[in-house]
Structure formats: structure tokens, C-alpha cells
C-alpha positions in Angstrom: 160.0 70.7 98.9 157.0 68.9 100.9 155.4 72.6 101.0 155.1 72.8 96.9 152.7 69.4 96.5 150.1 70.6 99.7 150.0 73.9 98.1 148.8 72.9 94.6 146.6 70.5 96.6 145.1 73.2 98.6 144.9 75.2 95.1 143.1 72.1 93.2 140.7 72.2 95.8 139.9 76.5 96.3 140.1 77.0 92.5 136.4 74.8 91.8 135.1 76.5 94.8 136.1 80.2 93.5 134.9 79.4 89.9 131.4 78.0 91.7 130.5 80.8 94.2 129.9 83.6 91.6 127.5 81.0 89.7 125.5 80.4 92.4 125.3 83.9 93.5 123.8 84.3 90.0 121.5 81.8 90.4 118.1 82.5 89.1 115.5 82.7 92.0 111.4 82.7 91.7 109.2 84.2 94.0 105.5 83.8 93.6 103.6 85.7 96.4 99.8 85.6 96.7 97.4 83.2 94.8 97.7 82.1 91.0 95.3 80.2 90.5 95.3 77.1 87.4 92.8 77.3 84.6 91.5 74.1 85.7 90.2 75.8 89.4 88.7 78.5 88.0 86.8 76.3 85.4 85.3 74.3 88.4 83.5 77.3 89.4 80.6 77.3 88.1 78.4 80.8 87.5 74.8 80.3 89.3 75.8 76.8 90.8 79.1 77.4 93.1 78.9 78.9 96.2 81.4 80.8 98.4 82.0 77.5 100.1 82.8 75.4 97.0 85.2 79.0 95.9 86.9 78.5 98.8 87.6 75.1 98.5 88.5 75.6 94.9 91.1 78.7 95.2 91.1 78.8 98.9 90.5 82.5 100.9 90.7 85.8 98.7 93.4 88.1 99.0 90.7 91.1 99.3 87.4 91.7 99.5 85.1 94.5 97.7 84.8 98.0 100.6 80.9 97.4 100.4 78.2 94.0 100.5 80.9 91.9 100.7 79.8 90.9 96.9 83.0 90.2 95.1 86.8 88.5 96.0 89.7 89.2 94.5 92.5 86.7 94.1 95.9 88.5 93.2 98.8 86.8 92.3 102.7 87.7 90.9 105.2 85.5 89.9 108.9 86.7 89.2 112.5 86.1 88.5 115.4 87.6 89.7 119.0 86.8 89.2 121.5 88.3 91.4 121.0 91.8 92.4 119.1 93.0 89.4 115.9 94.3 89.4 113.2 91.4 89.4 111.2 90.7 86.6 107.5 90.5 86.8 106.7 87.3 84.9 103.2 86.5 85.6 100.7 88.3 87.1 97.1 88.0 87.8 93.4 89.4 89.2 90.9 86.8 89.5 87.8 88.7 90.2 84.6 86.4 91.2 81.2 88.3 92.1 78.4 86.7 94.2 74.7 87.6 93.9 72.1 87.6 96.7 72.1 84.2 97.4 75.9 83.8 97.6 76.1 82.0 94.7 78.9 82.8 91.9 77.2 85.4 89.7 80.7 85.6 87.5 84.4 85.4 87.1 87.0 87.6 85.4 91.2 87.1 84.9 92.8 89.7 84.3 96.4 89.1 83.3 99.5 91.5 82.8 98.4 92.5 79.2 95.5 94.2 81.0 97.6 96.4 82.9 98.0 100.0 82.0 100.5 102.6 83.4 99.6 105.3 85.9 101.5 108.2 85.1 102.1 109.8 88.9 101.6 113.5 89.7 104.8 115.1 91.0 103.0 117.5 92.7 102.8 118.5 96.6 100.2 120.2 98.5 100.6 123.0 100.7 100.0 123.1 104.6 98.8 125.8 106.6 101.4 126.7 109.4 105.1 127.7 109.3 108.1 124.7 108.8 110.3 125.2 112.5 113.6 123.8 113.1 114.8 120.7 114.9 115.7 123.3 117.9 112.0 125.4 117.4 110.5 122.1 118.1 112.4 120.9 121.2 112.1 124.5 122.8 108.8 125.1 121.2 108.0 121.1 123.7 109.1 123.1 127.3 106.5 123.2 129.5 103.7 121.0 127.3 104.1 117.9 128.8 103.1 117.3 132.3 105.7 117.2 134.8 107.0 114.1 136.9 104.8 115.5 140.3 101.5 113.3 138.4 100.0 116.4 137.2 
């Protein structure tokens, strides 16, 4: 008889903790990787007056730089949600583009959001290579003799 009490006290206690765990696996989470950065900073940066310094102190180092003259930063941000193990949803994401002129001061800034984005329709195709395609045991035969041997040669 003692057995039946402990057992529906060991049940009042697992049944809240088996209800709980699927909720919190389900839990939403939010990742934001790279730099977002507030209204408010970019308005501080001033076209013709603000210079890379006062940028960087604004927004803080770019997340890439132009290939050539080293003339405009890019910030690039994302924010998303996911919740469980579905696919994540892109909530926010951003391009804040600031170009410098000669002097290093801020010639211009431009945000582009995720209403700019367009889709890229990929190309399913492959090119060709010269040569034959040689099997796992063409290759290891194919090796004999090309490598030097254990004498130092």
C-alpha cells in the first residue's frame, strides 16, 4: 500500500516536466549575425563632415570592403527566428553602404533593406573538363611509382 502514494508523487512531479520539455524545445530563438545598425547611428554620419574615424566609432568596423581604392564599407546585417527545427525565417536584413571621397571623408550612405532584394534564378548547368573520369582503383594504381620513395629521393 505505501508503494501507491510515492508513485502518484513521483507522477505529480514527471507529469509538469513532460508537458514542459516539448515547450521549451519549441521555444522561439533569434539570431542576429553581423551589424544592424539603428537609424539614429547612421543619421550621425554626416555626408562631407564624418570621417572614417568618426564611422567607425559610430557603426564600428565594416563587415567588407570595396576589391579596389578602398573607397566604400559595407555593413551587412540579418536578423532571424527559428522555432524548433523549422527552417529559420529571415526577419530583417540589411546593407548599409557608406562611400568615402579623396579626403576620407563620407561622400554618402545608402540602406538597403530586404524589400530591395531580388531573386537570382541559378543555372543548373555544368561545364565540361578535358580528360577521362577514372575509378577509385585507376587512381590508386594510376599513384604507383609517382611519389618518391622512403630512400629520400
Amino acid at each position: 500500500m505505501l508503494a501507491l502514494p510515492r508513485t502518484r508523487r513521483l507522477c505529480r512531479l514527471l507529469l509538469p516536466a513532460a508537458v514542459a520539455l516539448p515547450l521549451v524545445a519549441c521555444a522561439e530563438r533569434v539570431d542576429v549575425r553581423g551589424n544592424l545598425p539603428d537609424v539614429e547611428q547612421i543619421l550621425e554620419i554626416e555626408p562631407g563632415l564624418s570621417t572614417r574615424e568618426d564611422v567607425v566609432r559610430v557603426l564600428g568596423t565594416p563587415s567588407a570592403l570595396s576589391t579596389f581604392k578602398d573607397r566604400t564599407w559595407y555593413y551587412i546585417g540579418q536578423r532571424q527566428e527559428q522555432v524548433a527545427f523549422f527552417r529559420p525565417d529571415v526577419m530583417e536584413r540589411s546593407v548599409l553602404t557608406v562611400t568615402f571621397d579623396e579626403r576620407g571623408r563620407v561622400e554618402g550612405t545608402k540602406l538597403h533593406t530586404i524589400e530591395d532584394a531580388r531573386d537570382v534564378e541559378l543555372v543548373e548547368r555544368e561545364t565540361p573538363t578535358e580528360g577521362r573520369e577514372l575509378t577509385l582503383l585507376q587512381q590508386l594504381i594510376g599513384n604507383i611509382g609517382q611519389f618518391p620513395g622512403s630512400t629520400g629521393e
